[in-house]
N, CA, C and O atoms as a MOPAC input file, in Angstrom:
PM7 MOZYME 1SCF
protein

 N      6.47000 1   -98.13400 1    -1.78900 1
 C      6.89300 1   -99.29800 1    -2.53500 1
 C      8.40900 1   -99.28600 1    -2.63100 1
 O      8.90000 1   -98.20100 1    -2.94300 1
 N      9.11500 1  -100.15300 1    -2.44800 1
 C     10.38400 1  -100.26800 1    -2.63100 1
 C     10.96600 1  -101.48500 1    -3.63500 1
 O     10.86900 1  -102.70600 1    -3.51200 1
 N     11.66500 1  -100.60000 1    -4.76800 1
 C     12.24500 1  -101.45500 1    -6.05400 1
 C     13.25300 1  -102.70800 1    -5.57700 1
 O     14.03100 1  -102.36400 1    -4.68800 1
 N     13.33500 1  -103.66600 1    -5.87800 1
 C     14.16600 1  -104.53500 1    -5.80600 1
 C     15.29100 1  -104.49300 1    -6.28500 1
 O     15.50200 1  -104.15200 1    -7.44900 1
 N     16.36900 1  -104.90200 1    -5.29800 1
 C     17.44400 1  -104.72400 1    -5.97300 1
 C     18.22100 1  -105.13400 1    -7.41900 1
 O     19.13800 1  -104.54900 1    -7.99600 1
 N     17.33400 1  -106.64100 1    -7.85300 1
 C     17.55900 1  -106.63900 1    -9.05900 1
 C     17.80100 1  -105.96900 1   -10.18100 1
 O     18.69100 1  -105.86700 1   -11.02500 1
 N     16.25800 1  -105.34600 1    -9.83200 1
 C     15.45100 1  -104.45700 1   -10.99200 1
 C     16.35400 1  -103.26600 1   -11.05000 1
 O     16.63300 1  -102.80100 1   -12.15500 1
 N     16.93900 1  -102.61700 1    -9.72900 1
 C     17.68800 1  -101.29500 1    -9.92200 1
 C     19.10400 1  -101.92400 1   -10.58100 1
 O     19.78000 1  -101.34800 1   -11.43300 1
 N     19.39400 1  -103.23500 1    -9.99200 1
 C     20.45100 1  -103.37300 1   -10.78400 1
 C     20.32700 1  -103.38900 1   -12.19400 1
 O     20.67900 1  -102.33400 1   -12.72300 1
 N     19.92200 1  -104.29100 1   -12.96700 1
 C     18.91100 1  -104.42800 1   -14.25500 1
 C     19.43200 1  -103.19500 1   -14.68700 1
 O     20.54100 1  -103.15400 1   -15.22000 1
 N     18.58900 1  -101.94600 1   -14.47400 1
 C     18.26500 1  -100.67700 1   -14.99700 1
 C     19.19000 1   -99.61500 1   -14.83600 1
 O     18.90000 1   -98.51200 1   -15.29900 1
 N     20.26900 1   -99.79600 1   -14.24200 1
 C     20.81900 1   -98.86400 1   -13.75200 1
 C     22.24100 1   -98.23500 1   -14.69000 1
 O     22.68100 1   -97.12100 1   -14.40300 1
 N     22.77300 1   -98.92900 1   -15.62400 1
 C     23.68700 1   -98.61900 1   -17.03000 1
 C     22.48000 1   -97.95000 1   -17.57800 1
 O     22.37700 1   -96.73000 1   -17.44500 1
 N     21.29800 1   -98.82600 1   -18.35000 1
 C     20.68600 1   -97.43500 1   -18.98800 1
 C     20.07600 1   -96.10700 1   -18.52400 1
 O     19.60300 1   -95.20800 1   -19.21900 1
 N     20.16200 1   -96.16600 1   -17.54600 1
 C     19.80100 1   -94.75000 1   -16.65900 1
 C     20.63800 1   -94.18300 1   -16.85400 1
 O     20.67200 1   -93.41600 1   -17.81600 1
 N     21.55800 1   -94.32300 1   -16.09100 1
 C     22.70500 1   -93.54300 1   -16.21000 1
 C     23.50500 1   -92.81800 1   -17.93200 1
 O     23.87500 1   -91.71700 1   -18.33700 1
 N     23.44100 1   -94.10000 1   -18.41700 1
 C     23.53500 1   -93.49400 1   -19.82600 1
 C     22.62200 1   -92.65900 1   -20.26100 1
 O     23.12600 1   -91.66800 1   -20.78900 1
 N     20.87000 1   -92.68000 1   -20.23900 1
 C     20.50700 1   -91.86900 1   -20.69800 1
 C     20.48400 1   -90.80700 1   -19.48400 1
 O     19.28800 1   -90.51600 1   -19.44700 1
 N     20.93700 1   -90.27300 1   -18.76000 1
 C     20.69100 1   -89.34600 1   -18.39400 1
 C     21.96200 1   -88.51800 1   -18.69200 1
 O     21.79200 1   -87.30200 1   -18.61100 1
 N     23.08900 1   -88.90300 1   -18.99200 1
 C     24.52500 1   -88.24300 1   -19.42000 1
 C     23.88200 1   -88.10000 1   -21.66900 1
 O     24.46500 1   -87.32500 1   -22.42700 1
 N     22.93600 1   -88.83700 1   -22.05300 1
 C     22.57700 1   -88.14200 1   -23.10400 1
 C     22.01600 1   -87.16800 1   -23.36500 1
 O     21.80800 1   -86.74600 1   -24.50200 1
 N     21.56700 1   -86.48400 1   -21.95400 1
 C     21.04300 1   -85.23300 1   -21.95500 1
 C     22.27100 1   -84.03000 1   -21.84100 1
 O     21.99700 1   -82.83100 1   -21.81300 1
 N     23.66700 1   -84.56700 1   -21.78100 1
 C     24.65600 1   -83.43800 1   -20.97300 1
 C     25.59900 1   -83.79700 1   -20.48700 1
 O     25.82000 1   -85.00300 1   -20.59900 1
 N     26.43000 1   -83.10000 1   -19.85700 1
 C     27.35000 1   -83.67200 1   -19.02300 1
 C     26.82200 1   -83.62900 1   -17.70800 1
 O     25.86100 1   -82.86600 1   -17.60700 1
 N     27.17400 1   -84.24800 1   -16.61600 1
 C     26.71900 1   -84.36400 1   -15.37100 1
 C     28.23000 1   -84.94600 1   -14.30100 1
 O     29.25400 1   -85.61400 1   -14.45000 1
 N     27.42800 1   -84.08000 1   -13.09000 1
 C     28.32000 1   -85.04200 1   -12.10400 1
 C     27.33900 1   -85.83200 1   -10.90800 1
 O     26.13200 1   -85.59300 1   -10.87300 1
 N     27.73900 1   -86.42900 1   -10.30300 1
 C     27.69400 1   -87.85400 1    -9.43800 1
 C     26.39700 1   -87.08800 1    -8.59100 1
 O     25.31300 1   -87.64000 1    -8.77900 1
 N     26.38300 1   -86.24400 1    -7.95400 1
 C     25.23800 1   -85.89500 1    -7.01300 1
 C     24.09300 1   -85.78200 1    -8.15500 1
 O     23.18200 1   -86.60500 1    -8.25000 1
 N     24.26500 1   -84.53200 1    -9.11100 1
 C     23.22400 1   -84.06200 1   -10.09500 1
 C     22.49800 1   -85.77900 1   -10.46500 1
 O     21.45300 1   -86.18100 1    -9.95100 1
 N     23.31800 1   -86.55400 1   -11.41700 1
 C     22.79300 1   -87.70600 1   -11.23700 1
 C     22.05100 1   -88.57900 1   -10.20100 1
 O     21.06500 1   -89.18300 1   -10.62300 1
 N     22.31400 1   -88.69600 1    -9.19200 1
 C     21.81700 1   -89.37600 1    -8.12400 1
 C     20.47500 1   -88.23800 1    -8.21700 1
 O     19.42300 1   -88.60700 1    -8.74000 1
 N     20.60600 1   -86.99900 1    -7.72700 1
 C     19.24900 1   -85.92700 1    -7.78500 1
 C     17.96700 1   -86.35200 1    -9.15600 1
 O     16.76200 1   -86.42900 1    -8.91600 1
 N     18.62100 1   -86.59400 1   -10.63200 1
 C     18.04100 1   -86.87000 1   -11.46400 1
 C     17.16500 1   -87.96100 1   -11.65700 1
 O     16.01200 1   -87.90600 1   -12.08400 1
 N     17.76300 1   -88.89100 1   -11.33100 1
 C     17.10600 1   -90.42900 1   -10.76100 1
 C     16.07700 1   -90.39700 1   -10.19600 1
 O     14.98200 1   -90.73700 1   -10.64400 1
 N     16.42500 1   -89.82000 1    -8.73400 1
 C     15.27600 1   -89.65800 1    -7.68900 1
 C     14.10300 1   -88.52400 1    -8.29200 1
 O     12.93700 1   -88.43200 1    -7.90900 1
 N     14.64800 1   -87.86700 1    -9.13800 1
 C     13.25200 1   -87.06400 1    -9.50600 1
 C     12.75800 1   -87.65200 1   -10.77400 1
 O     11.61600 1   -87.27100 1   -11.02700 1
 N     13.37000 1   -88.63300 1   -11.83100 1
 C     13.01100 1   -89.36900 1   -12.49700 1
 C     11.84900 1   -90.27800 1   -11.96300 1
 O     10.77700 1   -90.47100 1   -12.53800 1
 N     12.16900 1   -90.69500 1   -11.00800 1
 C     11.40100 1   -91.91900 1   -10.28000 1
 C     10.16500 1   -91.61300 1    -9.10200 1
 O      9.66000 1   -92.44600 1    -8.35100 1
 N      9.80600 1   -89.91400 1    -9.21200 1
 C      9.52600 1   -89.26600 1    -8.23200 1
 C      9.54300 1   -90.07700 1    -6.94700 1
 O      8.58500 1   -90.57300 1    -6.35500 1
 N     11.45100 1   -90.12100 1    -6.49600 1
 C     11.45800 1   -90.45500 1    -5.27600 1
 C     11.17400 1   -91.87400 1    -4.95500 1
 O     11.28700 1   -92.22900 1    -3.78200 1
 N     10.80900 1   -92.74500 1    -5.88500 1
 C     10.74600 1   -94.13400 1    -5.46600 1
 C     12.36400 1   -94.93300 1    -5.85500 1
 O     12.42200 1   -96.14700 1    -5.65900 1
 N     13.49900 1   -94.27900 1    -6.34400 1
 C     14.90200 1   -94.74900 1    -6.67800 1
 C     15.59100 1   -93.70700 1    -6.06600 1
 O     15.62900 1   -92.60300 1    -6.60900 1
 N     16.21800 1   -93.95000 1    -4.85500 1
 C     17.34100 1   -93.13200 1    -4.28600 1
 C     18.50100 1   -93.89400 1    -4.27300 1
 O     18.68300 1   -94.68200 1    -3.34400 1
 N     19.15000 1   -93.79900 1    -4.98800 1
 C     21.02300 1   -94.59700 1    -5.15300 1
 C     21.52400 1   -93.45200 1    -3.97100 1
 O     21.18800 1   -92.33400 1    -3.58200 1
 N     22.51800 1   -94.45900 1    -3.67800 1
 C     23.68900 1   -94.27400 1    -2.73000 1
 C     25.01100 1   -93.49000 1    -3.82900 1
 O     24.99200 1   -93.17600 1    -5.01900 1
 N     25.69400 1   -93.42400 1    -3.14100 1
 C     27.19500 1   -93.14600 1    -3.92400 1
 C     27.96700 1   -94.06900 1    -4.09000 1
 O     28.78000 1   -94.29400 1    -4.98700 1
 N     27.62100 1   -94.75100 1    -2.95400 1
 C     28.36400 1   -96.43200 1    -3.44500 1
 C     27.83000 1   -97.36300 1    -4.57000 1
 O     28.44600 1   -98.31200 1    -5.05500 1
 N     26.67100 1   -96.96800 1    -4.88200 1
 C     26.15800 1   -97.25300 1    -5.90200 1
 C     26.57800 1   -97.07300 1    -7.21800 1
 O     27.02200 1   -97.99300 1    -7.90400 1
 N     26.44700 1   -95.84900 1    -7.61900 1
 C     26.83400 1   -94.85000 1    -8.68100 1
 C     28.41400 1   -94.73800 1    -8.93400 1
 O     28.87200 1   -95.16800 1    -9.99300 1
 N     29.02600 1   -94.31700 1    -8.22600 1
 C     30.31800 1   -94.21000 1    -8.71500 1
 C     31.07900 1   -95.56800 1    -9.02300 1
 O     31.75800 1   -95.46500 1   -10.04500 1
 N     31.13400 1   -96.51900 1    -8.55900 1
 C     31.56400 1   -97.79800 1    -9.10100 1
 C     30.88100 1   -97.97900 1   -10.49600 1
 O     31.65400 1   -98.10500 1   -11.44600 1
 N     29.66700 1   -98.00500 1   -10.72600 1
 C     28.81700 1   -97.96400 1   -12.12000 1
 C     29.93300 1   -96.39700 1   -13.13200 1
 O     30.64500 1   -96.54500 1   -14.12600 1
 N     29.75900 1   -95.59800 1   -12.65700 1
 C     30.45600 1   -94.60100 1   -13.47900 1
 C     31.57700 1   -95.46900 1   -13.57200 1
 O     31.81800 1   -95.76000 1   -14.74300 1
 N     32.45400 1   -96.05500 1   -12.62800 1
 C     33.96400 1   -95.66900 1   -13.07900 1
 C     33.85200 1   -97.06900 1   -14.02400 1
 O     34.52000 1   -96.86700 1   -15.03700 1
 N     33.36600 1   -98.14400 1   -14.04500 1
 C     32.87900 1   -98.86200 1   -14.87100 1
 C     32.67500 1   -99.10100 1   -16.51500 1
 O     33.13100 1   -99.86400 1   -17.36600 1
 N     31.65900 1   -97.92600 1   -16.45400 1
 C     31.06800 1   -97.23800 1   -17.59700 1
 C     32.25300 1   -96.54700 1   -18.27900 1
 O     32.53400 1   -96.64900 1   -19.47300 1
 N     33.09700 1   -95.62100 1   -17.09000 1
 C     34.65700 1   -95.42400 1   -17.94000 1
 C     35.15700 1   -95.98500 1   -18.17500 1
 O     35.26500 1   -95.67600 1   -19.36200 1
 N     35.89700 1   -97.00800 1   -18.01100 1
 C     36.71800 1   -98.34800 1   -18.30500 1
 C     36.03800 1   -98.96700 1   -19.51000 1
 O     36.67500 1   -98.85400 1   -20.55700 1
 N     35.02700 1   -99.51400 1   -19.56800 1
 C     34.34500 1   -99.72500 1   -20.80400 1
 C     34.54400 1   -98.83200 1   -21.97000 1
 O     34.51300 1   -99.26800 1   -23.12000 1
 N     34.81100 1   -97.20200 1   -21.59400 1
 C     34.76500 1   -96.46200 1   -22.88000 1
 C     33.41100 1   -96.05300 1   -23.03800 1
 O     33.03700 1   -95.70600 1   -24.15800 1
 N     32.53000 1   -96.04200 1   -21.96200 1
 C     31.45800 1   -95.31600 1   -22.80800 1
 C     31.30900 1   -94.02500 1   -21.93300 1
 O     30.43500 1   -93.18100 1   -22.13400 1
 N     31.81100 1   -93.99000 1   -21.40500 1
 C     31.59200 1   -92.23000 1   -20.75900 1
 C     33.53600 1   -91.79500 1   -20.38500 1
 O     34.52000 1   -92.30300 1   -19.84900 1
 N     33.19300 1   -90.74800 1   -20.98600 1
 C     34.30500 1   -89.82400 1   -20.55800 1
 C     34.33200 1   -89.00800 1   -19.29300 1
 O     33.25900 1   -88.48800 1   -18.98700 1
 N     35.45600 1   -88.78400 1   -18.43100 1
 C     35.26900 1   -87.93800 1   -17.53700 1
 C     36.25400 1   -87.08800 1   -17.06500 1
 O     37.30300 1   -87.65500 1   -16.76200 1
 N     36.21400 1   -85.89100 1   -16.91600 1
 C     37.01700 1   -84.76800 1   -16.82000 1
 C     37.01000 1   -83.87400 1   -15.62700 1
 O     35.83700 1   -83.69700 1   -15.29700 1
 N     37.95800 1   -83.14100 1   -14.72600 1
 C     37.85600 1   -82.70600 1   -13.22400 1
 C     37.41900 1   -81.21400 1   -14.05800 1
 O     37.93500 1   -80.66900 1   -15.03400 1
 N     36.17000 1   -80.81700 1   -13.15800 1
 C     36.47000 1   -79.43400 1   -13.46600 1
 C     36.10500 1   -78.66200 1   -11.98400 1
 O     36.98300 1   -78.93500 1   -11.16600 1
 N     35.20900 1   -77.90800 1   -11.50500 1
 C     35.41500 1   -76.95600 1   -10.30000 1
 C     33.73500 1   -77.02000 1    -9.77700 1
 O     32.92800 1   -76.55500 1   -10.58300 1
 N     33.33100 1   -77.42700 1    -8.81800 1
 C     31.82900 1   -76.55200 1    -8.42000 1
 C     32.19500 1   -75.12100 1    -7.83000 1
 O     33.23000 1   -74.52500 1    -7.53200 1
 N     30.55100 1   -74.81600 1    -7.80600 1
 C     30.57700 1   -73.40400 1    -7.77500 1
 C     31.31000 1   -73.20500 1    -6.54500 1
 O     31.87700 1   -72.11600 1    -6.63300 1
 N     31.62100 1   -73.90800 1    -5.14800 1
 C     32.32000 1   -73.48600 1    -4.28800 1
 C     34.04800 1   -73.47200 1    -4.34200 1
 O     34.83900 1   -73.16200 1    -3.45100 1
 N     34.28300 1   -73.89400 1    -5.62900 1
 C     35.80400 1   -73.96900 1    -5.66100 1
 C     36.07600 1   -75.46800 1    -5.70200 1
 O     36.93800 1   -75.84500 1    -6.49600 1
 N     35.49200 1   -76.31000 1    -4.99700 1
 C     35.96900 1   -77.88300 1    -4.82100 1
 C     35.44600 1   -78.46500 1    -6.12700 1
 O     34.48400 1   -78.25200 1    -6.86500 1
 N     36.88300 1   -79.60000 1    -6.08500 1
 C     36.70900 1   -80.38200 1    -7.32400 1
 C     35.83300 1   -81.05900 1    -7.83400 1
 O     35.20700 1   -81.70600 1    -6.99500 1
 N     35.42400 1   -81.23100 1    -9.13200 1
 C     34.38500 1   -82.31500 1    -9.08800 1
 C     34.31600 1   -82.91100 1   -10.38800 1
 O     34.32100 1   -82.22200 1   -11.40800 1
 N     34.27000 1   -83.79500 1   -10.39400 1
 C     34.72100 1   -85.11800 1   -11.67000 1
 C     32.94700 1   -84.76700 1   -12.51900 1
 O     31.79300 1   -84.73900 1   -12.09000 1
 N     33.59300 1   -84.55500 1   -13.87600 1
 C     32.05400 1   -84.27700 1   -14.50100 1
 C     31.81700 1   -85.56100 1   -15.80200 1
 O     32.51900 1   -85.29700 1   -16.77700 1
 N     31.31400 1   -86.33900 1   -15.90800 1
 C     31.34400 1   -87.30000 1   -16.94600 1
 C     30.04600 1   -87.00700 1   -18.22800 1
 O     28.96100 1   -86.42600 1   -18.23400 1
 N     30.80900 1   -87.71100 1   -19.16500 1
 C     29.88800 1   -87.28800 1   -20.09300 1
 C     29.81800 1   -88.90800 1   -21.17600 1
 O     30.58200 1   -89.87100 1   -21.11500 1
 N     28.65800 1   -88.70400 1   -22.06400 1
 C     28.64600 1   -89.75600 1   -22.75700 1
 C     29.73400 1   -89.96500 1   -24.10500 1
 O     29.73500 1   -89.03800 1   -24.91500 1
 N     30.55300 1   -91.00700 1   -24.34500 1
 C     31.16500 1   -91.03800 1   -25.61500 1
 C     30.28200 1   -91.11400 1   -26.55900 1
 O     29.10200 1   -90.78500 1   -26.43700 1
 N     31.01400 1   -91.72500 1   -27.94700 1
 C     30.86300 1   -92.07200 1   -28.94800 1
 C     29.78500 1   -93.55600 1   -28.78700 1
 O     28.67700 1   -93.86100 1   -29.23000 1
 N     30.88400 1   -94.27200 1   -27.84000 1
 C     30.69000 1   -95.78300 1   -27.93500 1
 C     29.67200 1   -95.95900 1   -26.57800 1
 O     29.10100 1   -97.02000 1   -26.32800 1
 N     29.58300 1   -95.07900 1   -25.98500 1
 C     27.94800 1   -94.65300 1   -24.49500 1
 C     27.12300 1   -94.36100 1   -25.13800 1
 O     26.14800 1   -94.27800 1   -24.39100 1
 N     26.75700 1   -94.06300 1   -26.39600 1
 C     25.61300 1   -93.00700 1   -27.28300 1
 C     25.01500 1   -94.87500 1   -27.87200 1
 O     23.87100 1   -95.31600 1   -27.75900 1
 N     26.27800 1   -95.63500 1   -28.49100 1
 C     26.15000 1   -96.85300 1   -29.57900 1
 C     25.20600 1   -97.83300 1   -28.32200 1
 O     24.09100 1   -98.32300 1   -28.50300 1
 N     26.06000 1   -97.91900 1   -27.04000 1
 C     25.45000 1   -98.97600 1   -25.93200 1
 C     24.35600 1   -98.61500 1   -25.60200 1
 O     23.65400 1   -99.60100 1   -25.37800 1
 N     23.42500 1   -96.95100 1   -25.33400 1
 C     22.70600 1   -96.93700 1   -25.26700 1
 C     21.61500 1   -96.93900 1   -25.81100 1
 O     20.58700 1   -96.97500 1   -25.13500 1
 N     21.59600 1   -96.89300 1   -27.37500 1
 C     20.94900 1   -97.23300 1   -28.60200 1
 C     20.52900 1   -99.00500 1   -28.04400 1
 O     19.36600 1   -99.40000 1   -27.96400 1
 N     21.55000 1   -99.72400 1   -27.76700 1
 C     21.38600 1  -101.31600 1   -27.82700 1
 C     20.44900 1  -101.96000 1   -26.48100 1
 O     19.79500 1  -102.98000 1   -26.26600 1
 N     20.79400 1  -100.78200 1   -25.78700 1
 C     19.79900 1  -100.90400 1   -23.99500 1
 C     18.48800 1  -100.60900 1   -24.49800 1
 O     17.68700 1  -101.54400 1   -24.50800 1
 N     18.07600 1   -99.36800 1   -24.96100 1
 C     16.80700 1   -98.71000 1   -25.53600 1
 C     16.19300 1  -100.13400 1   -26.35400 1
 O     14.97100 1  -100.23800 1   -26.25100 1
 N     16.71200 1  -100.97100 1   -26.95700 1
 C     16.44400 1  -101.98100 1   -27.97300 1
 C     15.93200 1  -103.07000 1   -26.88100 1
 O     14.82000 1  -103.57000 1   -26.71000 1
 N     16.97100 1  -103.21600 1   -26.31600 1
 C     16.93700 1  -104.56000 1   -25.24600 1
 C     15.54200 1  -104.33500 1   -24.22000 1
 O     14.59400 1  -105.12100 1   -24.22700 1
 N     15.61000 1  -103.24400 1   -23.44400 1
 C     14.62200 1  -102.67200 1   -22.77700 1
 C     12.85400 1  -102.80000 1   -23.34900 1
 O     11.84000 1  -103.23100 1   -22.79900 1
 N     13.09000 1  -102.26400 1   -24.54700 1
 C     11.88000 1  -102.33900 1   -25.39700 1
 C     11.21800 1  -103.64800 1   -25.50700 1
 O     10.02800 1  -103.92100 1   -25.35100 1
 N     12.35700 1  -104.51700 1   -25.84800 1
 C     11.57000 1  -105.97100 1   -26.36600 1
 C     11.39800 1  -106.65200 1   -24.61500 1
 O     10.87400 1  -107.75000 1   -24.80700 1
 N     11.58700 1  -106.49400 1   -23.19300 1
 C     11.35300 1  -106.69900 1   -22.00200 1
 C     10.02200 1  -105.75400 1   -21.88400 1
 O      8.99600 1  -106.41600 1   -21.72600 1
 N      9.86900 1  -104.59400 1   -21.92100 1
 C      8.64600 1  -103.97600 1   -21.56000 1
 C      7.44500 1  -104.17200 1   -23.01200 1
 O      6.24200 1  -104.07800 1   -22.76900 1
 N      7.83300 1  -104.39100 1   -24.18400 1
 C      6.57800 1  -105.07100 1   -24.84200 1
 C      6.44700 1  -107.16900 1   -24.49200 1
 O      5.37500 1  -107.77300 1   -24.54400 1
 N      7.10900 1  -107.49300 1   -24.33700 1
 C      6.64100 1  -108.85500 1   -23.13600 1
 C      5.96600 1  -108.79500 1   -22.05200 1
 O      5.03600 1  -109.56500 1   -21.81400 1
 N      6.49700 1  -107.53300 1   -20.98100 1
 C      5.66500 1  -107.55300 1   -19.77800 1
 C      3.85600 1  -107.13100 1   -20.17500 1
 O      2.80000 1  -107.75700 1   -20.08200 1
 N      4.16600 1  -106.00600 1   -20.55400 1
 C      3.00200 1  -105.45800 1   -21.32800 1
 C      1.98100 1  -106.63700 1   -22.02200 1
 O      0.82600 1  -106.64000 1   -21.59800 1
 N      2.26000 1  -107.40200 1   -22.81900 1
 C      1.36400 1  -108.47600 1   -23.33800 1
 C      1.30000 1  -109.53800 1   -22.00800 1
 O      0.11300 1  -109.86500 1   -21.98600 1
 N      1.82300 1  -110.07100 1   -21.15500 1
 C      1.69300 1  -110.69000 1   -20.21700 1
 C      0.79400 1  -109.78100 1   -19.20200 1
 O     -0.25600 1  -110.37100 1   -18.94300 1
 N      0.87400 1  -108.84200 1   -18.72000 1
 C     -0.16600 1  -108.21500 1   -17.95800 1
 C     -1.35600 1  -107.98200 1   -18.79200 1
 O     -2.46000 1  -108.26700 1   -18.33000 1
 N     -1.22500 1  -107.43200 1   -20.12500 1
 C     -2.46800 1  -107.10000 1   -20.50700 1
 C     -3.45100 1  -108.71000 1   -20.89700 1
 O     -4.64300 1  -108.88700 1   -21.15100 1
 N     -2.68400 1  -109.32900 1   -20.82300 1
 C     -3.94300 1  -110.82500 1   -21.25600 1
 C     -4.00000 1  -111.56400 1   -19.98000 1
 O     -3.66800 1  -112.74700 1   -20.06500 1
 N     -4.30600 1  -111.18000 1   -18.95100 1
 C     -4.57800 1  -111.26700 1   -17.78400 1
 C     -5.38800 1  -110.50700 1   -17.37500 1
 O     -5.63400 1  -110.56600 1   -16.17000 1
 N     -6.01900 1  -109.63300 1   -18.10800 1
 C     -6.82300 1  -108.89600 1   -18.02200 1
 C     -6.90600 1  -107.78900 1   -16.78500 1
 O     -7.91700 1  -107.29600 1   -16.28500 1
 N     -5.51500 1  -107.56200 1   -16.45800 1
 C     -5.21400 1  -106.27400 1   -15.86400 1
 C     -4.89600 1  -107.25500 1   -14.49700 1
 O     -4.11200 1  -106.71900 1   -13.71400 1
 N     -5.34000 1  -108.48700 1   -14.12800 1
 C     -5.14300 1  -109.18200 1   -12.42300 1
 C     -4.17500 1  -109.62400 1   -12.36700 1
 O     -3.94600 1  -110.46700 1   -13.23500 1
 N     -3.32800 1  -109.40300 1   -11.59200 1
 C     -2.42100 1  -109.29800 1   -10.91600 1
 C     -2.13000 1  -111.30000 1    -9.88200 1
 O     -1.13600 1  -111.86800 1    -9.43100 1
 N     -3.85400 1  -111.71300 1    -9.97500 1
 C     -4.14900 1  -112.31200 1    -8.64700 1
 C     -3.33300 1  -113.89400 1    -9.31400 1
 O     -3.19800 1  -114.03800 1   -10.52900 1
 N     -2.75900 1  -115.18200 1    -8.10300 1
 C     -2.33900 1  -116.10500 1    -8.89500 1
 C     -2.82100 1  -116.41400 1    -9.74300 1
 O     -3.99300 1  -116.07800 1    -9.90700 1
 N     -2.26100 1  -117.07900 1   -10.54500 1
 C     -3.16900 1  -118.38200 1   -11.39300 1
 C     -3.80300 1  -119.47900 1   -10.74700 1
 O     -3.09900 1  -120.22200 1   -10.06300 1
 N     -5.38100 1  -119.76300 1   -10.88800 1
 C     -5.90200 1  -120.46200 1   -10.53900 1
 C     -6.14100 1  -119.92000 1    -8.71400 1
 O     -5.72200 1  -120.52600 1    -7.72700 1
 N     -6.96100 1  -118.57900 1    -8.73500 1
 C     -6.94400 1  -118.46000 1    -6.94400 1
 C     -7.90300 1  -117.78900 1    -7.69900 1
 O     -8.75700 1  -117.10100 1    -7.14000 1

């Protein structure tokens, strides 16, 4: 099955935010997290992700700081602010009242999927 790009667009600030509420992280670990979030049905690019990070910095909701991987090379580690913790409180909200809509729309359909009127 492959997600639409909407939908990854849609979803992809609160991902990212909640997954920097677990920690600090950098750009691969994230992309790795996703895909095992999604077992493998969401693989982001880097062109993806890092425009969204540097984004998310500019906004003020994630901080980010150079520090070292284990091989010596640099690597930009971001973490959630103050005001990334407040936005993702308001996504968790927003999200909720979209998946209790879908939820009552599938469930009084009685689970079919099939058109209306077919």
């Amino acid at each position: 099955m492959r997600v639409g790009k909407d939908l990854v667009a849609a979803a992809a600030t609160p991902m990212v935010l909640g997954i920097l509420s677990d920690g600090e992280s950098y750009g691969y670990a994230i992309l790795q997290r996703i895909a095992d979030l999604s077992d493998g049905q969401l693989e982001w690019s880097d062109g993806m992700l890092y425009p969204l990070l540097h984004r998310l910095e500019r906004l003020g909701q994630v901080e980010a700081s150079w520090g070292s991987s284990p091989t010596g090379r640099p690597r930009k580690h971001y973490r959630l602010s103050p005001a990334g913790t407040a936005a993702l409180a308001e996504h968790r909200r927003q999200w909720s009242v979209v998946n209790d809509a879908l939820q009552r729309i599938w469930s009084s359909r009685g689970g079919s999927f099939a058109p209306a009127g077919a």
